[in-house]
N, C-alpha and C positions, 0 to 999 in steps of 0.2 A: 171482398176488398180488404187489404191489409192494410191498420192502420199502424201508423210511426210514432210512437208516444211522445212528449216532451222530453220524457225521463232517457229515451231510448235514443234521443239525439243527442239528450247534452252528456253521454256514455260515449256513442263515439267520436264526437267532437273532442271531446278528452282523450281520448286512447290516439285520437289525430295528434294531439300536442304533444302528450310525449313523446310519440316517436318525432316531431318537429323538435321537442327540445334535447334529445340526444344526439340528433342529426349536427343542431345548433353547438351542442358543446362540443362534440368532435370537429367542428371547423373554427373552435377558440370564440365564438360569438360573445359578444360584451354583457349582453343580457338574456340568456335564453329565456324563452316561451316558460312561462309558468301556468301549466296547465290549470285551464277554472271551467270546460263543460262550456264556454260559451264563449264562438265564431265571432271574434272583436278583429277591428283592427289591426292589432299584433297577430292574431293567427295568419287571416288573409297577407298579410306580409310574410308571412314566414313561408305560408304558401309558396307567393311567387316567387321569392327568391330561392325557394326549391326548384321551381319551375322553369327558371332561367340557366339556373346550375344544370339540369337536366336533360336544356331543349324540348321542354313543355311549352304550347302555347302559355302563357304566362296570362292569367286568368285570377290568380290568388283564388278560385274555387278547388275544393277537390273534387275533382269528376273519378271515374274509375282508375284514369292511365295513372292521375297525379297520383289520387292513394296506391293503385302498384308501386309505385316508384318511391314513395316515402316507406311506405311500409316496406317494400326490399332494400333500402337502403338502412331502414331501422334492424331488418333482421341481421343484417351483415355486421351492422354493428354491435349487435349484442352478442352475437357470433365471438366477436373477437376477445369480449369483456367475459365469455365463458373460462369458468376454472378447470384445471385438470382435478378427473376422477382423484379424489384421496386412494391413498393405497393401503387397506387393511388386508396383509396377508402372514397367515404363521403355520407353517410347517404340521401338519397333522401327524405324522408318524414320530412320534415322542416328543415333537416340542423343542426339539436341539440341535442344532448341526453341529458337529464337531468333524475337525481335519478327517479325510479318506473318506468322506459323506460325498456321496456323487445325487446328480439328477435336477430335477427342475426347480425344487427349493433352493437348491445352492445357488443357481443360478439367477433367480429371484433375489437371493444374498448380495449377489454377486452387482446386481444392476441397479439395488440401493446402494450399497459404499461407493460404486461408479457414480451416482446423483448428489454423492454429499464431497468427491475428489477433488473440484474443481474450487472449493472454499473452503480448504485447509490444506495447509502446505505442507503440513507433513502427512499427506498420503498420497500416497500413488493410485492412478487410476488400477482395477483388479482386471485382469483380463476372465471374459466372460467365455469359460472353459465347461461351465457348471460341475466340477470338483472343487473339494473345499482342499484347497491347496496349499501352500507357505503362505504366499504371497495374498490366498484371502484371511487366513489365521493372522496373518500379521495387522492387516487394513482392519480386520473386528478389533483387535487387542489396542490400535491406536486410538478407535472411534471407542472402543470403553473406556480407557481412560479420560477421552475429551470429555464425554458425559458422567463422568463420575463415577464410572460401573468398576467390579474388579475386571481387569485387565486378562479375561480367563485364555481368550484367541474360542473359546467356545459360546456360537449363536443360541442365547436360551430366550427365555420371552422378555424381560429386561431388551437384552440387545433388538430382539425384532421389534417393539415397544418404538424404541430410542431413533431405530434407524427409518422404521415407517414416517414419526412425527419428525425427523430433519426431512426426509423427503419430500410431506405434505405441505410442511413449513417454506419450503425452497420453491415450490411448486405451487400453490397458493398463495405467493404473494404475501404468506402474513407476518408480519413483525415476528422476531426470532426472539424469543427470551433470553438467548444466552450469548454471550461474545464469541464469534468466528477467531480462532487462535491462529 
C-alpha cells in the first residue's frame, strides 16, 4: 500500500497553482492564485473556471482530465515565454574574416548584421551569399562604428563580441544598454 504524505500533497497542490496562476495571468485575471500548498477556496475556483473554459464537467476538483488540461495548457504557455538559444559563435580558423573570406562563418556573419538591419537605418540588410563581399565589409564597418570599434570592414573578436550581444540583446528581450541610432 502506498501512502500520500502530507508533505507530498501540499507539493502538488502547489505546482496545481502555479500552473492555475499563469493560466490566470495570461487571461489578464485581477488577482491570480497565489500559490500557498493548500486546496482553499480560491484554488477550487480557479479550478472551475478552468473547467468551464475547457468544457470540463466543472467540478472545481482536479481529477486526471482537469490536471491534463491545466497542465497542457501551463506547458504551452511556458512554451511561449521560452527565450531564444543565445548565440555564442567565432570563427575558429584565425579568428578573422576579412573581404574574399568564403564559407559558413561568413555566413554566420552574414545572418547577424541581417538580425541587427532592421534597427538601424543606416544599414542595409547583407544578402546571405556566404562571401565576405562589399556589401558585408561595408554593414561590419557601419556596425563598428555604431559600437565604438575601429571602423576596419574586418570581423575580429571585437566585432563577433559586439555583434553576437546585439543579437542576443534583440532576441532576448533584454533592455539594450545603448541607443539604436
Amino acid at each position: 500500500m502506498k501512502v500520500y504524505t502530507d508533505e507530498q500533497k501540499r507539493r502538488h497542490i502547489y505546482d496545481l497553482q502555479v500552473c492555475l496562476r499563469r493560466i490566470q495571468q495570461e487571461n489578464d485575471h485581477p488577482q491570480p492564485l497565489v500559490p500557498d500548498g493548500i486546496f482553499g477556496a480560491e484554488t477550487a475556483e480557479a479550478v472551475r473556471a478552468h473547467q468551464r473554459q475547457n468544457g470540463l464537467p466543472v467540478s472545481g476538483q482536479a481529477d486526471r482530465a482537469t490536471w491534463d488540461s491545466i497542465f497542457g495548457a501551463y506547458e504551452q504557455l511556458t512554451a511561449l515565454d521560452a527565450l531564444p538559444a543565445a548565440v555564442r559563435f567565432f570563427p575558429a580558423e584565425g579568428g578573422v574574416l576579412s573581404p574574399g573570406d568564403r564559407g559558413a562563418a561568413v555566413f554566420v556573419l552574414q545572418l547577424l548584421l541581417g538580425s541587427g538591419a532592421p534597427h538601424f537605418a543606416n544599414l542595409a540588410p547583407v544578402p546571405l551569399t556566404g562571401e565576405y563581399d562589399a556589401e558585408t565589409e561595408t554593414a561590419v564597418r557601419v556596425m563598428q562604428g555604431v559600437f565604438g570599434l575601429p571602423p576596419t570592414g574586418v570581423a575580429d573578436c571585437a566585432t563577433w563580441d559586439m555583434l553576437a550581444g546585439l543579437h542576443n540583446a534583440l532576441y532576448e528581450r533584454a533592455p539594450l544598454a545603448w541607443a539604436l541610432p
